[in-house]
C-alpha positions as CSV (number, residue, x, y, z in Angstrom):
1,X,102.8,92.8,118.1
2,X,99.9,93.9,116.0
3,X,100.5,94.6,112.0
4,X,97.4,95.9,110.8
5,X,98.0,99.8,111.7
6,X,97.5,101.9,109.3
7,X,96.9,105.5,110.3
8,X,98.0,108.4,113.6
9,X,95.4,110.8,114.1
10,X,98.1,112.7,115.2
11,X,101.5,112.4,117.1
12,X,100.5,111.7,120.6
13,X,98.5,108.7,119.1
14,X,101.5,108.1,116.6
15,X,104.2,108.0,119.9
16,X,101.7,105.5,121.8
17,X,101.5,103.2,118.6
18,X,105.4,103.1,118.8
19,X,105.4,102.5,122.5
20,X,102.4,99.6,122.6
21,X,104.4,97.9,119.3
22,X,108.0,98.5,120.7
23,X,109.0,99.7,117.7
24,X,112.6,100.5,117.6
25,X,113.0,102.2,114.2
26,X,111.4,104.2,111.9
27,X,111.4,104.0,108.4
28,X,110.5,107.5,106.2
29,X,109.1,106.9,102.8
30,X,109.1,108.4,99.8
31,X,108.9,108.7,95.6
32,X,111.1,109.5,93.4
33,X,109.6,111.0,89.6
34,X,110.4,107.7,88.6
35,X,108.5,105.9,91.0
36,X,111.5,104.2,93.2
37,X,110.4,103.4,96.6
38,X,113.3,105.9,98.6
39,X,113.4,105.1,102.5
40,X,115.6,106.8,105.5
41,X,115.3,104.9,108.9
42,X,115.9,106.9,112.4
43,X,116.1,105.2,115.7
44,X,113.1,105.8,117.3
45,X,114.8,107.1,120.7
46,X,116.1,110.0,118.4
47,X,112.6,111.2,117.2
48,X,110.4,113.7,118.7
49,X,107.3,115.3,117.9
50,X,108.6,118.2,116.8
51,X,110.6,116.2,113.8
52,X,107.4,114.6,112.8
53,X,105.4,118.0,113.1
54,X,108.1,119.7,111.3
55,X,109.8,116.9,109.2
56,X,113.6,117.1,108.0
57,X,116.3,117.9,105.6
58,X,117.8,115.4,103.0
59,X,119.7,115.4,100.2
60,X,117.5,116.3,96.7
61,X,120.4,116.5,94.3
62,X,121.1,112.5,94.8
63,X,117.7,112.0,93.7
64,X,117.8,111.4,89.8
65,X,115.8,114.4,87.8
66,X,115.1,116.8,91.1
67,X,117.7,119.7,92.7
68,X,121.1,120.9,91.4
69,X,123.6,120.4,94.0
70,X,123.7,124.4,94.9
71,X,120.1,123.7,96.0
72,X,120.2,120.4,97.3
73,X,118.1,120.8,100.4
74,X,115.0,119.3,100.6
75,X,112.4,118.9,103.6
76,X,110.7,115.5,104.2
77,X,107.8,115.9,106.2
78,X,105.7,112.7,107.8
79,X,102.1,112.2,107.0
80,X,100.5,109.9,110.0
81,X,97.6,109.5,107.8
82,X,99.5,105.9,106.2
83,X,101.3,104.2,108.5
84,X,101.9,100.5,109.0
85,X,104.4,97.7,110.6
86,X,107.3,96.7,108.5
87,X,106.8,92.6,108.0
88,X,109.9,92.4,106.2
89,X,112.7,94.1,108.8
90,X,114.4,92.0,111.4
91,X,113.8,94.6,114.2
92,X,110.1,96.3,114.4
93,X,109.9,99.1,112.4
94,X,107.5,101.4,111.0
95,X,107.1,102.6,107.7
96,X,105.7,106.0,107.5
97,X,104.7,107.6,104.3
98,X,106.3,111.2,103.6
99,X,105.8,114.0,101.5
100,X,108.4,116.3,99.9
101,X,108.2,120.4,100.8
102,X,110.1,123.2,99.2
103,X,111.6,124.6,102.0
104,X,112.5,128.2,100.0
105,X,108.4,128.2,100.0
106,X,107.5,125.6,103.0
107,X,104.7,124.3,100.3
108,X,105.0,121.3,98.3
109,X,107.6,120.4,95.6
110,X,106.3,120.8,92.7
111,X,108.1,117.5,91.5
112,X,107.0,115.2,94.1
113,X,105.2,112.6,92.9
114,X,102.6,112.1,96.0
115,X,102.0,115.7,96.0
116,X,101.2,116.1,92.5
117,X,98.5,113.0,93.2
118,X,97.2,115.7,96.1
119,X,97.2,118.5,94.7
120,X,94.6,116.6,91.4
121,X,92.2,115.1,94.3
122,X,92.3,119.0,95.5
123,X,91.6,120.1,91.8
124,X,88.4,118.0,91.8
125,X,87.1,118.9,94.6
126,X,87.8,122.8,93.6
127,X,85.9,122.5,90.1
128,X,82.9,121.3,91.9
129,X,82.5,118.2,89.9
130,X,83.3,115.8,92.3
131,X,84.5,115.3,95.7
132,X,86.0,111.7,95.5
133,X,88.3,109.9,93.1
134,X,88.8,106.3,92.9
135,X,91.0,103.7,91.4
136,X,91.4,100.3,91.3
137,X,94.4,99.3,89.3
138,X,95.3,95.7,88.1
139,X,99.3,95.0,88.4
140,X,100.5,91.9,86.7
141,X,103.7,90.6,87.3
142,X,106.5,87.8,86.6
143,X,107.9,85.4,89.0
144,X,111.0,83.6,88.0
145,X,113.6,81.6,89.5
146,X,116.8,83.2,88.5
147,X,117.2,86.2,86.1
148,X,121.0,87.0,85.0
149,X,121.6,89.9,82.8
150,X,124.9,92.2,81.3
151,X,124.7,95.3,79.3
152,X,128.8,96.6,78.6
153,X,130.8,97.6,75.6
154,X,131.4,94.4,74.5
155,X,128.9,92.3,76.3
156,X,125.1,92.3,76.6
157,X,122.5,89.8,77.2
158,X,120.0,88.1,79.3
159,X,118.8,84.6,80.8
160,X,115.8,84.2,82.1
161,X,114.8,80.6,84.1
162,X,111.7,79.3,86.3
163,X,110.0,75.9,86.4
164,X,107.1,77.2,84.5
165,X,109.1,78.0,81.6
166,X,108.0,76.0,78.6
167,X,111.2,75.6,77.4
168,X,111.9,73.3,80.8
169,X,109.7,70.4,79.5
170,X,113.1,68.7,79.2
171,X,115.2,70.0,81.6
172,X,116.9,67.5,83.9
173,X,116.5,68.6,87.2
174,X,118.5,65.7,88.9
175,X,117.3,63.8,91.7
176,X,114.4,66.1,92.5
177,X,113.2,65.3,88.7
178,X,111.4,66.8,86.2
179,X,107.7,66.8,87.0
180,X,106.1,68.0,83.8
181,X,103.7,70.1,84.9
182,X,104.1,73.7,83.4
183,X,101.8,75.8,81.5
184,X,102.7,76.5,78.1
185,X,102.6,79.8,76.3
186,X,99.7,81.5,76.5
187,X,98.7,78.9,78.8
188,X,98.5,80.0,82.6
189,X,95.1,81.4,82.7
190,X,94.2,79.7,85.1
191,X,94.7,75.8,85.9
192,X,95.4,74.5,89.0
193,X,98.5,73.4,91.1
194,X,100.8,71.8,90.2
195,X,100.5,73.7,86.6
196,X,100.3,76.9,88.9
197,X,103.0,76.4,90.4
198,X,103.1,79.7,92.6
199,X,99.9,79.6,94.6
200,X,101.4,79.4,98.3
201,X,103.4,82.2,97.5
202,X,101.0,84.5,95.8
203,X,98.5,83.7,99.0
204,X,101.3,84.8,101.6
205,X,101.5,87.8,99.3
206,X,97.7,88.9,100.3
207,X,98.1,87.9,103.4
208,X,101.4,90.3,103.8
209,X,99.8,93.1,101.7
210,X,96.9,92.5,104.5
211,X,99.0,93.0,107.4
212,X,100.1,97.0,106.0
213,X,96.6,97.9,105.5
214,X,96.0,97.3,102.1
215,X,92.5,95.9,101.8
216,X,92.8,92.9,99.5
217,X,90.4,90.8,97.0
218,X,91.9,87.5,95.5
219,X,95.0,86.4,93.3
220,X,95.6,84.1,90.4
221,X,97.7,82.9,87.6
222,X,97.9,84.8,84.9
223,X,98.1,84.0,80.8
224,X,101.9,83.9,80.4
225,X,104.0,81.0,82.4
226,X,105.2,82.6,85.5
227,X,103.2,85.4,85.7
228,X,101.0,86.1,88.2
229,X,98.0,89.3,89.2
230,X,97.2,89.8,92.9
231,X,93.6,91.9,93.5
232,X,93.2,94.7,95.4
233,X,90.4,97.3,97.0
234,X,89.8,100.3,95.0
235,X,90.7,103.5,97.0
236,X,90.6,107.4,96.9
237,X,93.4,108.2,94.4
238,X,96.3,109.1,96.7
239,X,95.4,106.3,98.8
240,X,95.2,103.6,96.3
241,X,98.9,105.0,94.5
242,X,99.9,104.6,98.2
243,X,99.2,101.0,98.1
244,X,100.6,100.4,94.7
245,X,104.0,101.6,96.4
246,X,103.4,99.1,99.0
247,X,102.2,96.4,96.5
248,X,105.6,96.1,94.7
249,X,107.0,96.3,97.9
250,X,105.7,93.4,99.9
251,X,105.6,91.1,96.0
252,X,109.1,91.9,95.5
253,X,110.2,91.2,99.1
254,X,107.8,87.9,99.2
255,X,109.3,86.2,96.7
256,X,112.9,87.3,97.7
257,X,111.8,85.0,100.8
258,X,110.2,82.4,98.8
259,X,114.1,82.7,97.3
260,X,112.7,83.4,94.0
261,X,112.5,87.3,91.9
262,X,109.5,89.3,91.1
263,X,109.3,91.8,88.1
264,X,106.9,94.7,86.7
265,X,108.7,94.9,84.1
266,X,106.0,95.2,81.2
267,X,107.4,93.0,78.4
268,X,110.3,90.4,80.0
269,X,109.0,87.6,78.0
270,X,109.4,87.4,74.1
271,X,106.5,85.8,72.0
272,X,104.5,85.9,75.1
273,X,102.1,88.3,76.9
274,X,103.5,90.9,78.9
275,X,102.2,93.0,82.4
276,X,99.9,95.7,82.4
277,X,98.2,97.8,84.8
278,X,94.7,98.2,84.1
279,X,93.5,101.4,85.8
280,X,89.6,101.6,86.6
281,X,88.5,104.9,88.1
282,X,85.4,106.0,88.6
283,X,83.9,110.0,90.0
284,X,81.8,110.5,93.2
285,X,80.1,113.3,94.9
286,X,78.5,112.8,98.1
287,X,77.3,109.3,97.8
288,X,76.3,110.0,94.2
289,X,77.9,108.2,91.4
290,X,78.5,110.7,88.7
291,X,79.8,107.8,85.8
292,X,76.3,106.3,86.6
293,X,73.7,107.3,83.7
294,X,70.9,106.7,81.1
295,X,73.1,106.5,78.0
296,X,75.8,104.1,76.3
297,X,76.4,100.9,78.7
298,X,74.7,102.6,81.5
299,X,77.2,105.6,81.6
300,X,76.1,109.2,82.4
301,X,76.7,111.9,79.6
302,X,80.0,113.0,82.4
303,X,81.3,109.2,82.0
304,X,81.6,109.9,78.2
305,X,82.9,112.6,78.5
306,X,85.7,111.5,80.6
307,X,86.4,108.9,78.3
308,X,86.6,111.3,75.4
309,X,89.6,113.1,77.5
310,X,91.2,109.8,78.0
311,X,91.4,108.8,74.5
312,X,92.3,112.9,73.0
313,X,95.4,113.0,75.0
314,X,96.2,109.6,75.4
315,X,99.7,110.0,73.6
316,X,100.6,112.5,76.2
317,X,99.7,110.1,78.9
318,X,101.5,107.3,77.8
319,X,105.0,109.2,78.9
320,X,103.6,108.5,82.2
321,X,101.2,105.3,81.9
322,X,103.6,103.5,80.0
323,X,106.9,105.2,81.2
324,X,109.8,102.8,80.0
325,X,111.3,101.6,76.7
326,X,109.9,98.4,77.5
327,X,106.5,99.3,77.9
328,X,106.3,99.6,73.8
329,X,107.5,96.2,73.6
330,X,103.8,94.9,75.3
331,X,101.8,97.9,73.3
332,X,101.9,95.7,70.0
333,X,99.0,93.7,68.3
334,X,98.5,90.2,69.2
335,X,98.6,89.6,72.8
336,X,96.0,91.3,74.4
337,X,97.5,94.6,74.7
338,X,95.0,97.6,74.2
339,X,96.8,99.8,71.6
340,X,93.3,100.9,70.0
341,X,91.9,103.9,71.4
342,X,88.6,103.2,71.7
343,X,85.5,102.4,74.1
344,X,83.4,99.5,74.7
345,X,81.5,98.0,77.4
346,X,82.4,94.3,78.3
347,X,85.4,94.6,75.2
348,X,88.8,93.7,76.3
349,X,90.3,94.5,73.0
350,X,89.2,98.0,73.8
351,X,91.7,100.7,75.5
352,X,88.6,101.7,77.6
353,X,86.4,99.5,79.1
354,X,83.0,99.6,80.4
355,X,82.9,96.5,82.8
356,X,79.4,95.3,83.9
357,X,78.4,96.7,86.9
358,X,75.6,95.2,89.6
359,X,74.7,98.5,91.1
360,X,74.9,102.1,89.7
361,X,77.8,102.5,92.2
362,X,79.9,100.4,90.3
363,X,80.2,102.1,87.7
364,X,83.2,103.0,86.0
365,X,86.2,103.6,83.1
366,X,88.8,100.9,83.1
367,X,91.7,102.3,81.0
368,X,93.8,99.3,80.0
369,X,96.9,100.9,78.4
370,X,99.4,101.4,81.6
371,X,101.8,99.2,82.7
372,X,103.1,98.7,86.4
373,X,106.2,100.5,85.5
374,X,104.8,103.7,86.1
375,X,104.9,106.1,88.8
376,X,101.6,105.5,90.2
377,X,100.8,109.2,91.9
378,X,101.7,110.7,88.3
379,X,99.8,107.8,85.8
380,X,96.6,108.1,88.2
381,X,97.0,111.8,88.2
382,X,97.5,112.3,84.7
383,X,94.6,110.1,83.7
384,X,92.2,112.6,86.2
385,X,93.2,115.3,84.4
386,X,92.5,114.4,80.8
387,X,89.1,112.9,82.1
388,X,88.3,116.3,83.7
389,X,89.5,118.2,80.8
390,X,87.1,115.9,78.6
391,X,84.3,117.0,80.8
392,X,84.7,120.6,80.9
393,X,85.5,120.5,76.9
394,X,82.6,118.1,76.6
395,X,85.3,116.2,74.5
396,X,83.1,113.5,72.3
397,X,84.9,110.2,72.6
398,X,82.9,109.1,69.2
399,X,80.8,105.3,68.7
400,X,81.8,102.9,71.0
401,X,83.3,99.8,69.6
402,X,81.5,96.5,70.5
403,X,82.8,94.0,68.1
404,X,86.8,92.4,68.1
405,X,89.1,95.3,67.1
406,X,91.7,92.9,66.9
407,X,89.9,91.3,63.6
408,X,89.1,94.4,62.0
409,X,90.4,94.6,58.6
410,X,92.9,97.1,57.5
411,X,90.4,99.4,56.3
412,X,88.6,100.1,59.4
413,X,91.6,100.0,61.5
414,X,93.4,103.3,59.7
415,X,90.1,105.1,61.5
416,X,91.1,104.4,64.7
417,X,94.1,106.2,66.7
418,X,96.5,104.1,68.6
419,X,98.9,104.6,72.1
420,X,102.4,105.4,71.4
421,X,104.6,103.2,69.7
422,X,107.9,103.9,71.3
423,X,108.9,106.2,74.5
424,X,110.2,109.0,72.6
425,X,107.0,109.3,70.8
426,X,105.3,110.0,74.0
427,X,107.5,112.1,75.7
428,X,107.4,113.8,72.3
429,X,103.3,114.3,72.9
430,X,103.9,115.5,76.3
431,X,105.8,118.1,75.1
432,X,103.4,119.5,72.7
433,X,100.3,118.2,74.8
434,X,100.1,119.2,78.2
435,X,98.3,122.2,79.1
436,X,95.6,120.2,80.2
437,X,97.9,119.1,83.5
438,X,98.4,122.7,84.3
439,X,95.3,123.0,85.3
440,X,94.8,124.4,89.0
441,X,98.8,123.8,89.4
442,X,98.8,120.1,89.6
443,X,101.7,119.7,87.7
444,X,104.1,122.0,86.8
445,X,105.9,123.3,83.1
446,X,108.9,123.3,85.2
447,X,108.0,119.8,86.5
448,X,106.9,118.2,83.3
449,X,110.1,119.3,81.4
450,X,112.4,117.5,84.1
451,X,110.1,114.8,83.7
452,X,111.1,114.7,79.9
453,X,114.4,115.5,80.4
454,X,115.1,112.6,83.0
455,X,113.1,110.0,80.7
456,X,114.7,111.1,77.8
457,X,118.3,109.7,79.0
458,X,116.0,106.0,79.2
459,X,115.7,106.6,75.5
460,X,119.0,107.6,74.8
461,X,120.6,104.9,76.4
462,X,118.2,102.3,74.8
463,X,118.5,103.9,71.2
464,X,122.2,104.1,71.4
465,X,123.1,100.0,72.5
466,X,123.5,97.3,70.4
467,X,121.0,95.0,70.9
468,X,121.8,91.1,71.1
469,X,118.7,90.3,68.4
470,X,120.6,92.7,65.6
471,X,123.6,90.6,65.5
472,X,121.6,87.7,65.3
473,X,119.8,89.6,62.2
474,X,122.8,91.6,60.8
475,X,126.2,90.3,61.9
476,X,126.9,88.7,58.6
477,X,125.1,91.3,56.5
């Protein structure tokens, strides 16, 4: 049975695939607004092409933040253009990406994710800018061994183990023993097994990732103990959210067979570094690279441009770069995060990054602020549209930075604006900043108030708990 498909040309093609693989099932996929893989699987004897022509009705009120219950029909329809062999399922399956239609209006819901990441490659190619978007975004992640947590009325806590944990140096691990080997904090970029104590796993993870058609680079150990990076191909901006969905996927479910638990979350470690997601993205059109120039780093006067919409409305962005409560716990001085809003080329202190480029082609923005908990058809989205708004308001993104921001004194540090500092503060921005995503009906008002509304009950429920570390500071107060 082959595993590298990864596109129909259309359903007499898409029927033969499922005939020459004997698949049995089919998986439908899609994304919810807060980017949760959601999945329905038919037997394959019960679909026709006229169900993958037309696609089908599910339930959109049981999707948290979409319909009301009195208008809880929705219509997935299949999209043969990503398609590929399920490694993970017992019987062969195929996963087939989906997108989410208004059936009042047959067009697309204005609150799917994968359609709002459509609808901004269509709004490029309609401003005459550019034809072609790319990104190439940089996950990090956490493997541990065993994770237990409770959050209740009168319990909540966490414990977190894995053999890289520093805090293991003594452990006694019985008969097997206690090797020793285990990088300490800060320390996992990027010795060697057995220090790296994850390496066969994090190769079986390219290899899977391979097998669904996600073009892959390389993979290594990352600065904190047990955390890890896998690279990845750049790809046109759908495409490349597309695999990000299949990323978390085939990590997660890797290391579920490795009997161990993978996490995005962006901050699980305390006094340690935490994930992000760097993003880099670059504009074509044609075969011409429109970030490639004569001026700052190489960048054309466009490039700057872009930049300059990145860093103006790059509070607003945050509600969807950096889309969880936990997000703002990595966004802090001190371990690498990039909470400065500025540009450099080579500077990794920077929020924007100019890295160096062998060919003109290669040349590009990486925007280090998100994190891998967000949606990845609305952060690459987003991020497009203030770029594009920065070009068409020639929005000056000011001197690059090309000296440690990290060591500036206070003085020159008060000059320079910063990400968010807590989830409500972004949601807040998006609020007030947000016309920008309007534009050519990419998003929605309607849409970007449910968004809000749905991430506002994260910050509720966050503001309103007791948190174990307050009793520790105030129990005897």
């Amino acid at each position: 049975m082959s595993n590298t498909i990864k596109t129909a040309k259309n359903t007499t093609e898409f029927f033969k695939l499922l005939d020459t693989n004997e698949i049995e099932f089919i998986d439908f996929r899609f994304t919810d607004s807060k980017g949760t893989f959601q999945h329905i699987t038919y037997a394959t004897s019960f679909v026709d092409k006229d169900l993958i022509n037309d696609g089908f009705y599910f339930d959109g009120s049981s999707i948290e933040g979409w319909q009301e219950i009195h208008q809880s029909d929705m219509l997935l329809r299949p999209d043969l253009s990503r398609i590929c062999i399920d490694p993970f399922t017992a019987q062969p399956t195929i996963i087939v990406f989906c997108d989410v239609i208004d059936p009042e209006n047959n067009e697309a819901y204005s609150r799917d994710p994968r359609s709002i990441a459509k609808a901004a490659e269509n709004h490029v190619k309609s401003l005459g800018i550019a034809d072609t978007v790319y990104f190439g975004p940089e996950a990090e992640f956490f493997i541990f061994d065993d994770v237990r947590y409770t959050s209740g009325m009168f319990k909540s806590g966490y414990q977190i183990d894995s053999v890289e944990n520093p805090t293991n140096s003594d452990k006694d691990y019985g008969t097997d023993g206690n090797t020793g080997h285990r990088p300490g904090v800060k320390g996992g970029y990027f010795p060697v097994a057995p220090v790296d104590s994850t390496q066969d796993m994090r190769s079986e993870m390219l290899s899977v990732l391979d097998s669904v058609g996600v073009t892959v680079q390389k993979h290594h150990h990352e600065v904190a103990p047990s955390q890890s990076e896998l690279g990845i191909e750049f790809d046109t901006l759908t495409a490349c959210a597309d695999n990000m969905q299949l990323y978390k996927y085939v990590i997660k479910n890797v290391a579920h067979a490795f009997g161990q638990t993978a996490t995005f979350m962006p901050k699980p470690i305390y006094g340690d570094n935490g994930s992000g997601m760097h993003c880099h993205q670059s504009l074509f059109k044609g075969k011409d690279p429109i970030f490639a120039g004569d001026l700052y780093a190489n960048l054309s006067q466009e490039c700057l441009w872009y930049i300059g919409g990145i860093i103006k409305h790059a509070k607003a962005l945050n509600a969807f770069t950096n889309p969880s409560t936990n997000s703002y716990k990595r966004l802090v001085p001190g371990y690498e995060a990039p909470v400065l809003l500025a540009y450099s080329a080579r500077n990794r202190s920077a929020s924007c990054r100019i890295p160096m480029a062998t060919s003109p082609k290669a040349r590009r923005v990486e925007v280090r602020f998100p994190d891998p908990t967000a949606n990845p058809y609305l952060a690459f989205a987003a991020m497009l549209m203030a770029g594009l708004d920065g070009i068409k308001n020639k929005v000056d993104p000011g001197q690059a930075m090309d000296k440690n921001l990290y060591a500036l004194p206070e003085s020159e540090l008060e000059s320079i604006p910063t990400v968010c500092r807590s989830l409500r503060e972004a949601l807040d921005n998006l609020k007030t900043d947000h016309k920008f995503l309007l534009e050519g009906d990419v998003f929605t008002e309607e849409m970007i108030n449910a968004y809000i509304s749905l991430k506002m009950e994260d910050v509720l429920k966050y503001e309103t708990a007791p948190h174990p570390v307050e009793f520790e500071m105030y129990y005897s107060a």
